[in-house]
Every structure is written in structure tokens, then in C-alpha cells.
N, C-alpha and C positions, 0 to 999 in steps of 0.2 A: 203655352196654349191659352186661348182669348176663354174665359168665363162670360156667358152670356147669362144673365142676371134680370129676369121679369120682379119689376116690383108690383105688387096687385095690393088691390085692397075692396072689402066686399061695398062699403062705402064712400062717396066722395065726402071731403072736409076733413079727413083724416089727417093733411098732413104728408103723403104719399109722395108729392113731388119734391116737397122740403127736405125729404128724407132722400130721395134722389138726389139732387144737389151737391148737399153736405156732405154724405158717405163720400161721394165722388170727391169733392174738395177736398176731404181728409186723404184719398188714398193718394192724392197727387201732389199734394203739401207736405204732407206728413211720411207717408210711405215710398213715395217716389214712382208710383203706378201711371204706368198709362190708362187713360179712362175715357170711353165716350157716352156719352147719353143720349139715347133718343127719343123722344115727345111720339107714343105710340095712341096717343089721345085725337086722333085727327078730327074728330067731331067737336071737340073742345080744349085745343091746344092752350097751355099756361107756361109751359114749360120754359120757353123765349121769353114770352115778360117776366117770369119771376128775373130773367140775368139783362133785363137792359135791351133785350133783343128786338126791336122791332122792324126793322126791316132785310128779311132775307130771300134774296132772290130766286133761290134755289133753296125747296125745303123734301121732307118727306113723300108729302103730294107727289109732286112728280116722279120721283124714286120708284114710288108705286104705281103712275102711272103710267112706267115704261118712257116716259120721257126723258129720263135725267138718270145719271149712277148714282150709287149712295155717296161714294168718296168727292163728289160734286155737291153734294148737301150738308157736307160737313165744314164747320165754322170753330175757329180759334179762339175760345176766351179769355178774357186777361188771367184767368186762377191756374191757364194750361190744361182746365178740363175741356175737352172737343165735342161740342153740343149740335145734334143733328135737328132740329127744328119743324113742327107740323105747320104748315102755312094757317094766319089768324083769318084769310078768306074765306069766304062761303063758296066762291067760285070754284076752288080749288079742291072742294070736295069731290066731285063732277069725275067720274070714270077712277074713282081711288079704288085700289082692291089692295086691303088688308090682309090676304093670304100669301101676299104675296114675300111679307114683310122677310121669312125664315131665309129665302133664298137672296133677298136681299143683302142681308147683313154678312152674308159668308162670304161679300168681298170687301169687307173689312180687313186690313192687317197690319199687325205691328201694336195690335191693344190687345192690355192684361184684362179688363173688365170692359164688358159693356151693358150698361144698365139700361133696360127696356120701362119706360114711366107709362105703364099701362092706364088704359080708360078704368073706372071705377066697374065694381057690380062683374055680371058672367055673359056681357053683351058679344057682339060679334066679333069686336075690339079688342075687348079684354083677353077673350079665348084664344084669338088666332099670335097674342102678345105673348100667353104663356106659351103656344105651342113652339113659336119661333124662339123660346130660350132651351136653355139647359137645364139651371135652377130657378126657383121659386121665393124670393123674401114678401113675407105679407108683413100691411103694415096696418096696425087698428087702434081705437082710443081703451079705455079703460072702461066701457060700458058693452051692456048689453048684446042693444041691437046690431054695433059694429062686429063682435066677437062671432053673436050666431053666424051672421053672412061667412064670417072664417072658416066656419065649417063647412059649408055649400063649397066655397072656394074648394079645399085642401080635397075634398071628394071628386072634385075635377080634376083637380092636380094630378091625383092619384090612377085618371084615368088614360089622362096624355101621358104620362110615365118619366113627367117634369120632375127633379128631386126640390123635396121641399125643405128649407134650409132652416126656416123659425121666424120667429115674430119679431117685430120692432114694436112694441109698447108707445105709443106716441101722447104728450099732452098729460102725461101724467102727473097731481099733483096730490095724490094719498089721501084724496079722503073720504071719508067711512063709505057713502054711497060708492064709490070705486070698485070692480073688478080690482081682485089681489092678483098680480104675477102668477102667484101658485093657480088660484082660480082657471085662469085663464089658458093657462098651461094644461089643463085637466080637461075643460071642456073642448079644446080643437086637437088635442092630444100631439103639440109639435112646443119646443123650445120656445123660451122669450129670448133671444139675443140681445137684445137691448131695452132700456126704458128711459124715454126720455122724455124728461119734466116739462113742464110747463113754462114758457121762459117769455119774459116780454121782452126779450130783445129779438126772436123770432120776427113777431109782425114789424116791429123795426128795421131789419135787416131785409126784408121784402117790400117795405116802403123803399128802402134803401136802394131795391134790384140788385142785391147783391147776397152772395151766399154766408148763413150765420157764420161760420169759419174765418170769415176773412172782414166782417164788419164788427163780430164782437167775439175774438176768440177764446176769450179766458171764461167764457160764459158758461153754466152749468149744462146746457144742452151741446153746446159746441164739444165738451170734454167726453158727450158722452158719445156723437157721433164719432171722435177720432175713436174711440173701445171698440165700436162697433167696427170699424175700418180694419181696424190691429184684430180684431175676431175671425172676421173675413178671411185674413191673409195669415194663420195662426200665429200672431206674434200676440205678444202680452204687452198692453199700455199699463201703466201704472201713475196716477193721480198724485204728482208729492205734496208737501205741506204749502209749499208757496205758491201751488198753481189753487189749491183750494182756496186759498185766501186770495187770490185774485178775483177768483170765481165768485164768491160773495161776495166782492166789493164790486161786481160788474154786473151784480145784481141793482143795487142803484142809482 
């Protein structure tokens, strides 16, 4: 049975699409998961440039606007994750209807996951992204203003009747001004699933166009999206002594 999987976030710059990605790279590297992802950002698609993507003929756009099927918009990455693309046009905005997205995806098949990379914030985008999923993973920094918006989100979540799965802690590097894990667990009242640090091989691997998994894998962020991946699917990763030590040494 395909999991259909909205990732939201109440802010943009979080991180959000990175976490899409990766999660994905890990379940298809690591896990052996069929995985697709789709750029549900049509006002501000990144999702293609972050993999190198720039020209595709056939993207989401037309999907939605009745012109085109989904499985026509789907593209084959070299990681074997299969990336559905929002056109980087302006033209192609022109007669989009994002309601349409839920009936869309249900002729998907043959995928274990499909992750929805929602537009930022509770716009018309964002809401008709979560309505078209199953579940729910938000994704926020360790501050603040990102955390309240978590809670506006999960209140909506709660009203489409989306289950909501937990947090990905993103960009976290401990200190004191910081949201604690607990903290933050407290104030949106849902699980951290993951946290993950602060890594400079991130914007590396996005200068790169390529997903952190596969430009710099022994990296502390990279170890912690495959946990999260093995989370997802309940298996248990376990971190040994010589991948930590690779881990710090690919720190610099």
C-alpha cells in the first residue's frame, strides 16, 4: 500500500525540501523503497534545481491542468528516486488548479512512498497538499517563530483528519539560545522524529545538485536522515564506531 506522505512546514528556509530529498535517497539506497516525490510548490518550484533538473517537458503544471497524466510527468533520477517536477515558468501557472492534486496521485502505482514537498505557511497550496496526503511530517528549526507556525499547522492537520506523524528538527546546532527537543515536543504536543544538525556539507551538496546521501554520505546529517528513513519503515539503524569516526572526519 503506497504511503502518501505531505511534508509541511509553517515557514520557508527551514530546510523542508532538503529533508525531502534525503529521506527519499535513504529509503531507496538504504532500504530498497520505491519512492516518488513531488514539487507541490507550483508558485515557487526548487525541488528540480535542488537534483540538477532543469529542463522538463512535462511537469506537474499540466497534470493539473488536465493536459497531461501524472505518470507522464514523472522523471528517473540517477539515485532511482522518481521526481515529479513543478514547471520553473510563469506561463505555466495559467489555469493550474491545485485541488486537483488528491485525484491526481491515485494513478500512481507500484510506489511504497510518495512524498508531497509542500509550499511553505497555510496558503492554498499548502492546504490542498496536506489534504491530498494520508500523513503529515512537519519540518522546523529550533527557534521560535518556526515552531509557533507548527502549531497553526497541526490545528489544521487535525481538522482534514491527516494523521500527524512528528517533527524533523532541522539545522540544529545546541545552543543555549536554541528550542530543546523536549521544549518543542511540549509546545506543538507531537514527537521529534529526528534532529538534524547543522552540517556544511548540506549547502555543499546543493551547490553540488545532488542529494547530501550521495555527495557526502558518512556525514553527520546524512546518518541521521537514513534513522529517520529506518523510523519511517520501523526498522532500527544503528550508528557503529567506524561510521562515527568517518562521520567526523567528514566534517572537515
Amino acid at each position: 500500500m503506497t504511503r502518501v506522505i505531505s511534508i509541511i512546514s509553517g515557514k520557508g528556509g527551514v530546510g523542508k525540501t532538503t529533508v525531502v530529498i534525503n529521506l527519499a535517497t535513504a529509503l531507496v539506497s538504504k532500504f530498497k523503497r520505491n519512492v516518488t516525490i513531488i514539487d507541490c510548490n507550483v508558485t515557487a518550484s526548487h525541488l528540480g534545481l535542488y537534483l540538477g533538473m532543469y529542463y522538463c517537458p512535462v511537469t506537474l503544471n499540466q497534470v493539473l491542468k488536465g493536459e497531461a497524466k501524472i505518470t507522464d510527468a514523472v522523471y528517473d533520477h540517477y539515485t532511482q528516486v522518481k521526481v515529479i517536477p513543478s514547471s520553473l515558468s510563469l506561463r505555466d501557472l495559467t489555469g493550474v488548479d491545485i485541488t486537483r492534486l488528491k485525484d491526481s496521485i491515485a494513478d500512481l502505482s507500484g510506489v511504497d512512498f510518495v512524498f508531497l514537498d509542500s509550499a511553505p505557511g497555510l496558503g492554498r497550496e499548502a492546504i490542498s497538499t496536506i489534504q491530498a496526503s494520508d500523513e503529515v511530517l512537519f519540518v522546523t528549526t529550533p527557534f521560535i517563530p518556526s515552531t509557533i507556525d507548527l502549531i497553526r499547522c497541526n490545528e489544521l492537520i487535525k481538522e482534514v483528519k491527516a494523521g500527524s506523524l512528528g517533527i524533523v528538527l532541522n539545522m540544529l546546532s545546541k545552543e543555549k539560545h536554541e528550542l530543546t527537543k523536549g521544549e518543542i515536543e511540549k509546545l506543538v504536543e507531537l514527537p521529534v522524529l529526528a534532529t538534524i544538525p547543522i552540517d556544511k556539507n548540506v549547502p555543499r551538496s546543493l551547490a553540488a545538485r545532488e542529494p547530501l546521501l550521495i555527495y557526502q554520505p558518512n556525514s553527520p546529517a546524512s546518518k541521521e536522515f537514513i534513522k529517520l528513513a529506518a523510523r519511517l519503515i520501523g526498522e532500527e539503524y544503528k550508528i557503529g564506531f567506524l561510521d562515527k569516526i568517518k562521520g567526523f572526519l567528514s566534517l572537515g
